[in-house]
N, C-alpha and C positions, 0 to 999 in steps of 0.2 A: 606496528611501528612504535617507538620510544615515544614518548612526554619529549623527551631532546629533540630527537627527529624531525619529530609534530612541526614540535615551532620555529625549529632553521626552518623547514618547508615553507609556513604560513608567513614567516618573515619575508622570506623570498615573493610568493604570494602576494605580499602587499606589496612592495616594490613593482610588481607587473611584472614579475619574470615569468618569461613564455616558459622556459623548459618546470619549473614549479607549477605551473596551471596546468600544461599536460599530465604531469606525474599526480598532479590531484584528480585530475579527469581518468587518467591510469586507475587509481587507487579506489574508486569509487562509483565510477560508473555504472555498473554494473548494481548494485545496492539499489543507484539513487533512481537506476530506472525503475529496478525492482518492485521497490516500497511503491512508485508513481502508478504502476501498474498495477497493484494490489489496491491501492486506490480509487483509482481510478476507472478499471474496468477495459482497459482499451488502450493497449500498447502504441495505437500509433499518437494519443492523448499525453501519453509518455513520457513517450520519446520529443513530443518536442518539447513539455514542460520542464522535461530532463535539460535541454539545454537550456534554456533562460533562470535554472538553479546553478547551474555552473559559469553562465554570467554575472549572476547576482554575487554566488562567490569570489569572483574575481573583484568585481567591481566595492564589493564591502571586507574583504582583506584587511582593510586598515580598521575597522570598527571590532575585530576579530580580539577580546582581550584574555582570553586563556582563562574564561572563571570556570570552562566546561568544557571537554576535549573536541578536539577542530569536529568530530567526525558526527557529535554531538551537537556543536553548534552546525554543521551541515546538512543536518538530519533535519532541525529546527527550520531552516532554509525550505529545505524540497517537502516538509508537512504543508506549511503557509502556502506554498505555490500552490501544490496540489488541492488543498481547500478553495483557493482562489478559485481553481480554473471547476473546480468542481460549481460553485455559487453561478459562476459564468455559464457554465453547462446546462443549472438550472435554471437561471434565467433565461437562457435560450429556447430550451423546452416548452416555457411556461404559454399558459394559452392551448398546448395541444396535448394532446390524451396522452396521460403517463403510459408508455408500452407496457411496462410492469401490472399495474392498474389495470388495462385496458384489456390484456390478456389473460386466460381461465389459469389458474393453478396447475391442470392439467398442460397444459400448452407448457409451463413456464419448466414444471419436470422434466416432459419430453425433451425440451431442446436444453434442456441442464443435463439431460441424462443420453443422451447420441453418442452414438457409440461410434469412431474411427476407426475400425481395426481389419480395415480390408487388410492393410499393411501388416498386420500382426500374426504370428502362427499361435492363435490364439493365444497365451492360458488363459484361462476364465480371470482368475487374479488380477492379471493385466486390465483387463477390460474392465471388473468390476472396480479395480484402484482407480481406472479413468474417468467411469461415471462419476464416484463420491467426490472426487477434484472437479468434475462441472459441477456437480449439487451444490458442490460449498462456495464455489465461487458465484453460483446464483444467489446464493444464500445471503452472501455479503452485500452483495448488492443491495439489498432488499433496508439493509443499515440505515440509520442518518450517518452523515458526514462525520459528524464527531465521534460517533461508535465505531463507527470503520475503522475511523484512525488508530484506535485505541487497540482495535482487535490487530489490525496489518502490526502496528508497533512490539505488540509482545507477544502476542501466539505468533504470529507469522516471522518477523523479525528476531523475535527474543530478546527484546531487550530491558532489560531490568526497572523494574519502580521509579527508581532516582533519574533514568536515562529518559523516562519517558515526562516525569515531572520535568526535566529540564528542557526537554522537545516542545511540550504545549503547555507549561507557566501552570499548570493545576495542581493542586495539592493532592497529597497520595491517594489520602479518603473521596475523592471525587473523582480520580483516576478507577479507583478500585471500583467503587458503586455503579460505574457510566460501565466500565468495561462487565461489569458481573451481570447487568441488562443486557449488553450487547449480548454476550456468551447464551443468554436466556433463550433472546429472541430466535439466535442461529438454530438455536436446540430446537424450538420450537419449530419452522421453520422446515430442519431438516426431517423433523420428525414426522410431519404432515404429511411433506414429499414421500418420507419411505409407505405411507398408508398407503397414499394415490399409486406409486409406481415397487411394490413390490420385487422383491429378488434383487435389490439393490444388500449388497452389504456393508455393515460399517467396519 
């Protein structure tokens, strides 16, 4: 979409126009659950965080002043909830045995690494691509909040230095150093898993 576009749309947007907040709900959804789930672990966690970003959207439209493109400062929107609801989650938690924690490395493999392929006429390829996509999404897990974020933002997302300094307010050098632990730790992480659970490929 155009810079022009953008901001007829966001104007409308702040006005409260219903057909504008659909076509932003059109235009994005999909992303905003995305990034939420990459977050977050847990699509139904989401999905519903997904909607109270796109009420937040509607409802701060007018606060919207074009220093960073809508989809940017929208991204900015669905990081903060998601962290929210994440803090929330651990607060919940709190008091009872981290599952992660609580369960052997070997456990935490196996069920990162289950194989779904009644359905599949094999190839091996298939199946082995399935595991590596459990492993890493175990793996993620395994993150702080703020590394996650970092990792879902530009491995997963791709989205550039500047897009992401503009998403969580941190300067590059501390974007770069926080994300180049994060990356560490995954390695680390995934590397151990391929010890314990062999014939995995990368």
């Amino acid at each position: 979409m155009s810079e022009e576009l953008e901001q007829k749309l966001v104007e409308r947007l702040a006005r409260r126009d219903e057909a504008a907040f659909n076509e932003v709900v059109r235009l994005y959804q999909k992303k905003v659950f995305r990034l939420l789930q990459r977050m977050l672990g847990d699509p139904h966690e989401a999905e519903d965080v997904a909607q109270d970003v796109f009420i937040t959207v509607l409802k701060r439209a007018d606060t919207f002043r074009g220093e960073s493109r809508f989809s940017t400062w929208l991204y900015r929107i669905a990081v903060n909830h998601g962290k929210n609801r994440l803090k929330y989650l651990g607060r919940r938690a709190r008091g009872k045995q981290d599952e992660l924690s609580e369960r052997s490395e070997g456990d935490l493999v196996e069920s990162a690494t289950m194989s779904t392929t009644a359905h599949i006429d094999r190839p091996d390829a298939l199946v082995e691509g399935f595991q590596m996509e459990r492993l890493l999404r175990a793996a993620l897990e395994t993150l702080e909040p703020e590394q996650r974020e970092l990792v879902v933002l530009r491995d997963a997302e791709h989205l550039s230095y500047e897009e992401i300094q503009a998403i969580t307010g941190l300067p590059e050098g501390t974007v770069k150093s926080r994300l180049h632990r994060a990356r560490e730790k995954l390695k680390e992480h995934i590397e151990r898993a391929m010890r314990i659970r062999p014939g995995i490929k990368r």
